[in-house]
Structure formats: structure tokens, C-alpha cells
N, C-alpha and C positions, 0 to 999 in steps of 0.2 A: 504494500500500500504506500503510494506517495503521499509524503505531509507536504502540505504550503502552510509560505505565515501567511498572517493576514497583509494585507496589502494597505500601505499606509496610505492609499489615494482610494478615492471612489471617482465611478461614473455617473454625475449624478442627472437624471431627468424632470424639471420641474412641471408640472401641470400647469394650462395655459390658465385654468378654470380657477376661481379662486376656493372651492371646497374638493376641485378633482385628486384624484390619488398620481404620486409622482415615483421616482421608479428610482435607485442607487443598486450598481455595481462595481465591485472595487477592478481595479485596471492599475495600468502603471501610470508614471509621471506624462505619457505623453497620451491618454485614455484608453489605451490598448486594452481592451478585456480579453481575457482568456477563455474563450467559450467552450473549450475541454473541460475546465476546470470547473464549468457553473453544472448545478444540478438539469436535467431537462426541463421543470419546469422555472430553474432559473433565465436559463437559458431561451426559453419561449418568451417571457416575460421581457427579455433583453431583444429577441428581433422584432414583438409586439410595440416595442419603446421606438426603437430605431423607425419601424414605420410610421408613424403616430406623429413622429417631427413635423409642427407649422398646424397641425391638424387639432389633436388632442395634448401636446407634451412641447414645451420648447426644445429650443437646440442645446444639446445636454456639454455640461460643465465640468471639469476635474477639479475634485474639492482634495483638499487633507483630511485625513478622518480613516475610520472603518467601520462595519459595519455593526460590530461588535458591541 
């Protein structure tokens, strides 16, 4: 089994909506997500976010932080 640490950046996606739900995955320093690493429904939830830009989700952000 591979361990990762936690990733000290997230990807994050704000809702356009001001009560909508918004989306964070951790990535590297330059937003890189690693979508091996996400569960499949993390991972759905992240090409769900990706498509959703302009529509439902602005253009998502690299924050400092984790998930954790």
C-alpha cells in the first residue's frame, strides 16, 4: 500500500451561488491534482467541478491549507 502526506495546497472551487456547495482538492503548488490518488467518487466530484467552470463553480484557486 502507498502512503501520501497530505498535501499542503488544495484545489479549491468556489460556488458562483451565494448558498451553493463548493468543491476542494489538494494538488501541488502549481494545482496539479493527482486523480490516481483521489477516491472514484472523489475523483467524479473533481471532473463534475472542472465542468461546472462559468456555469455552477468559479475558476478554481490554489489555497494553502489541507483538507484535514
Amino acid at each position: 500500500m502507498i502512503q501520501t502526506r497530505p498535501s499542503p495546497y488544495l484545489l479549491r472551487f468556489k460556488s458562483l451561488f451565494e448558498n451553493g456547495p463548493g468543491y476542494a482538492f489538494p494538488c501541488d503548488d502549481r494545482g496539479r491534482v493527482d486523480l490516481d490518488g483521489l477516491s472514484e467518487s472523489a475523483r467524479n466530484d473533481y471532473l463534475y467541478a472542472r465542468a461546472m467552470i462559468g456555469r455552477e463553480l468559479a475558476a478554481p484557486a490554489v489555497e494553502a491549507g489541507d483538507l484535514h
